[in-house]
C-alpha positions in Angstrom: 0.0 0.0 0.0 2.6 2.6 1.0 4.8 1.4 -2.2 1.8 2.4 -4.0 1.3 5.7 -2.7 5.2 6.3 -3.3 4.7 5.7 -6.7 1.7 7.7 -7.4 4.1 10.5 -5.8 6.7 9.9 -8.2 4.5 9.8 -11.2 3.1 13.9 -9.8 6.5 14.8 -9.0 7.5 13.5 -13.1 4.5 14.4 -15.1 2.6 17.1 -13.1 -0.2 16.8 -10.9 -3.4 16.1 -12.3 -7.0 18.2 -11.3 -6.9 18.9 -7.4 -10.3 16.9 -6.9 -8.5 14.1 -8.4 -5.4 14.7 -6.3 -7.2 14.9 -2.9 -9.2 12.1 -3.9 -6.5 9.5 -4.2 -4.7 11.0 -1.0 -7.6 10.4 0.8 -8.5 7.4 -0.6 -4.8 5.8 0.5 -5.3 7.2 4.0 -8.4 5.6 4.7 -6.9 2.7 3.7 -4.2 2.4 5.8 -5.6 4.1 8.8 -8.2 1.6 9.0 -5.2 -1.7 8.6 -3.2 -0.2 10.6 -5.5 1.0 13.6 -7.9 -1.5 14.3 -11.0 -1.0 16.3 -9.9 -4.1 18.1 -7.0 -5.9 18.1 -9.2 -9.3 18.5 -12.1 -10.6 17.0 -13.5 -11.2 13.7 -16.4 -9.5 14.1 -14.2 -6.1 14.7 -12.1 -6.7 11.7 -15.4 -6.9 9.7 -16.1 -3.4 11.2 -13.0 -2.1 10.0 -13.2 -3.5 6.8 -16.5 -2.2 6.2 -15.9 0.9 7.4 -12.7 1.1 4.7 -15.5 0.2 2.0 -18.1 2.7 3.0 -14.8 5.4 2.6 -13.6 4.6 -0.3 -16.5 4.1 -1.5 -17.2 7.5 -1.0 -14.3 8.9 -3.1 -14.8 6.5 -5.6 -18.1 7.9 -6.2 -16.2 11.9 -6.9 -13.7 10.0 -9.1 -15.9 8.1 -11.3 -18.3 10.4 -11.8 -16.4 13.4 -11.4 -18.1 15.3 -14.8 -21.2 15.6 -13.2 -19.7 16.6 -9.9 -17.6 19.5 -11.4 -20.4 20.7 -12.8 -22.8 20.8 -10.2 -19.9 22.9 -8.4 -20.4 25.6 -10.8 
């Protein structure tokens, strides 16, 4: 995950970064990500992992949503 994010960086830092909705998004989406693996609710159970793993979908999710249909949410900005 973090050697992903590292090379995301590296492909902004060569070729520019690309619209800042875009930019967050991604940011945010890696974040979630490994906040919710690397801070568990609980370090026990199955039923808390399930939590955290849900939780991670509902948030990406969520930024998925901007990214895909990001047309239609630019232009209900404006």
């Amino acid at each position: 995950m973090q050697l992903t994010l590292s090379a995301v960086e590296l492909y902004v830092a060569g070729f520019g970064p690309p619209e800042a909705v875009i930019f967050r998004g991604i940011h945010l989406m890696f974040a979630l990500a490994l906040v919710f693996l690397l801070y568990p609710l609980s370090r026990s159970g199955l039923i808390w992992r399930g939590s955290d793993l849900l939780l991670m979908g509902l948030g990406l999710a969520a930024v998925l949503h901007i990214l895909l249909d990001y047309q239609t949410f630019v232009n209900r900005i404006i």
